[in-house]
C-alpha positions in Angstrom: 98.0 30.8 75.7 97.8 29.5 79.5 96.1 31.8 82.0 97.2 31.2 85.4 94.5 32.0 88.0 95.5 31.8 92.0 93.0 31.0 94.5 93.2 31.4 98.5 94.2 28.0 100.0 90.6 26.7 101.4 88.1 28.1 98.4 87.4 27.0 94.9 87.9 28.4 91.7 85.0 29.7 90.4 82.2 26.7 88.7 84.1 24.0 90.7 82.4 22.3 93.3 83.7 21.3 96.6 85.4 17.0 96.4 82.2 14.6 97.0 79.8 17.6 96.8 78.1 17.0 92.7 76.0 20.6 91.4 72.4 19.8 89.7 71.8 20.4 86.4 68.8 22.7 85.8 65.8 21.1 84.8 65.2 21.3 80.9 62.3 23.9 80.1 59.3 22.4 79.1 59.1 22.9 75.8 62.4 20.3 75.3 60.3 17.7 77.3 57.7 17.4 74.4 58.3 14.8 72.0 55.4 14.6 70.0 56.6 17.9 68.2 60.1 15.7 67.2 58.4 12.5 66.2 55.8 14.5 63.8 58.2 16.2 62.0 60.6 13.0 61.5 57.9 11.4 60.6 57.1 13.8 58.3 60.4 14.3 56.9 60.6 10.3 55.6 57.3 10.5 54.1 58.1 13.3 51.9 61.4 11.5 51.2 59.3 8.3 50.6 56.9 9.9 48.2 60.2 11.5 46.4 61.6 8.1 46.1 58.3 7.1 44.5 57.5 10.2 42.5 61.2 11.1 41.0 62.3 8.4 38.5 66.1 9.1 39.3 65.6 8.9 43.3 64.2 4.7 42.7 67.3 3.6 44.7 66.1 5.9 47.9 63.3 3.4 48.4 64.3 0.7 50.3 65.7 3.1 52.6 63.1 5.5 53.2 60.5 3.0 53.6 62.5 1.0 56.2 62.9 4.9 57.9 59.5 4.9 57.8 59.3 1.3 59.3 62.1 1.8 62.1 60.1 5.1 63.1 56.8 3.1 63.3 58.7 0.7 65.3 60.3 3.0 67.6 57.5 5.2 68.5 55.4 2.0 68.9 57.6 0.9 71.6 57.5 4.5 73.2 53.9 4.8 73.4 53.9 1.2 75.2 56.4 2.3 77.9 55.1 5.7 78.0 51.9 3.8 78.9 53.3 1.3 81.5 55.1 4.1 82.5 51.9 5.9 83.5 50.0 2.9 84.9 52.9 2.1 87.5 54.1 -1.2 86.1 57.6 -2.3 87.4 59.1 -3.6 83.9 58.4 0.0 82.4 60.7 2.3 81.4 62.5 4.8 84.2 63.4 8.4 83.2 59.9 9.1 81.4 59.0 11.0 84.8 59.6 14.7 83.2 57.4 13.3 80.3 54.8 12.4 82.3 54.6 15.3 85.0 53.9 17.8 81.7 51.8 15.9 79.5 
């Protein structure tokens, strides 16, 4: 089905924006700028699979892989509390785009 829609010559359809002029995304509300809540409950998640895999006889091959998603998550949070921290401190090398994070924690 094609719906035609005719607009005045000079305006814009509606939700377009004029050439070279780009539209802002809202800011996120601040309960998606909390990541503690995510990395809890991921964490969470593999160590319940981790004790399954060690618990349940028949779930012995999950082991490998839920201790090295226990490892990677270890790993990756590590490296997110160091930029988050060089982050606050100012240093150039740090990460960019943990601003949001920062102005709410």
């Amino acid at each position: 089905m094609l719906i035609v829609m005719s607009v005045a010559p000079g305006e814009s359809a509606p939700g377009e924006s004029e050439p070279g002029e780009s539209r802002e995304a809202p800011p996120l509300p601040p309960m998606l700028l909390e990541v503690w809540p995510v990395v809890a409950i991921g964490f969470l998640g593999w160590v319940v699979a981790a004790v399954a895999a060690f618990v349940v006889p028949a779930l012995e091959s999950w082991r490998p892989v839920t201790l090295a998603g226990l490892g990677t998550g270890l790993i990756g949070t590590g490296i997110f509390v160091l930029q988050l921290t060089a982050a606050r401190r100012g240093a150039r090398g740090a990460q960019t785009g943990l601003e949001n994070y920062l102005n709410h924690n």
